[in-house]
C-alpha positions in Angstrom: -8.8 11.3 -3.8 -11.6 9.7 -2.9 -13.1 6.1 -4.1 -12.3 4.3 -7.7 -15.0 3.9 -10.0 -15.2 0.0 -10.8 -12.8 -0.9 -8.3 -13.5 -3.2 -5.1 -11.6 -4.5 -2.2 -11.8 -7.6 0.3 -10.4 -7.3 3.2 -9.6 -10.9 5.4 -8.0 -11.1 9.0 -6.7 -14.5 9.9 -6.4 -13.9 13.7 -4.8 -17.3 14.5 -1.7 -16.4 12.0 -1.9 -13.0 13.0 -2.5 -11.6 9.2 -4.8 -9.7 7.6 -4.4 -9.9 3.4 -5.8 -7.2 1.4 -6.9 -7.9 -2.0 -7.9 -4.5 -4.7 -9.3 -5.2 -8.1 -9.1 -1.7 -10.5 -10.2 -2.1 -14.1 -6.9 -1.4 -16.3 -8.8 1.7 -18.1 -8.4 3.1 -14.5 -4.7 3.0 -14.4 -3.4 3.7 -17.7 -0.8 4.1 -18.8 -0.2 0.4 -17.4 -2.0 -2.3 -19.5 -1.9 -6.4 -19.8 0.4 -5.5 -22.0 3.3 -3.4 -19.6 1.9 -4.4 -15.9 5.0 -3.7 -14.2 5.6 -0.7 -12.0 7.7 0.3 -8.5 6.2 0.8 -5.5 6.4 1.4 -1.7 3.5 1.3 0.6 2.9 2.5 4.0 0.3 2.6 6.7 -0.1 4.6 9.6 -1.7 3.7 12.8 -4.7 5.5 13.8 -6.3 4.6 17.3 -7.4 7.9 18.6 -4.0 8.7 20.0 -2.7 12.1 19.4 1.1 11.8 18.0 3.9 14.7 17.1 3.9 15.1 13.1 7.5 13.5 12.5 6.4 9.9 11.6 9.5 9.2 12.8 8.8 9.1 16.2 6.0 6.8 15.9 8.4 3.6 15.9 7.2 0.2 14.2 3.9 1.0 16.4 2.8 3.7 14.6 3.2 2.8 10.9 4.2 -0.5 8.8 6.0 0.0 5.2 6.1 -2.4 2.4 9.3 -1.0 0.5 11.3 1.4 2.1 11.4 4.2 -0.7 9.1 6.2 1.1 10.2 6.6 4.3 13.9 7.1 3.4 13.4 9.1 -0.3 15.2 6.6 -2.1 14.0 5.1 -5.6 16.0 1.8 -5.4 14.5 0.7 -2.0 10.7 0.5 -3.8 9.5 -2.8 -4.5 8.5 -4.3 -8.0 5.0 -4.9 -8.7 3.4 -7.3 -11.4 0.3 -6.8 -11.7 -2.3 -9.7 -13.3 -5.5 -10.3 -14.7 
């Protein structure tokens, strides 16, 4: 864990839409075995909320307050419901 060697991130929040897009750039040698060559890959995303507020340890019982997904694979432990990424560049 920790931070990528090589690898940045801009963060913009659009607070008349409402959005904030995230945007990582991670040189290819970093993430082998994808390439330019095979840049296709499954995946399911999710962020948890964290404002101070003590909550129990079953994410569960946070609701769509606590924690946003991007693919559902995660949360319910099923392959089929993770989205497919291309990646480019």
């Amino acid at each position: 864990m920790g931070s990528v060697e090589g690898a940045g991130v801009r963060v913009a929040r659009d607070e008349e839409a409402g959005t904030t897009t995230y945007l990582v750039a991670v040189p290819w040698q970093r993430i082998a075995p994808l390439s330019p060559r095979d840049p296709a890959f499954s995946l399911t995303l999710t962020v948890n909320k964290n404002d101070g507020l003590q909550r129990e340890n079953n994410y569960r019982s946070l609701g769509l307050d606590g924690w946003q997904t991007w693919g559902d694979g995660l949360n319910n432990w099923k392959l089929g419901r993770y989205q497919q990424v291309q990646l480019t560049g």
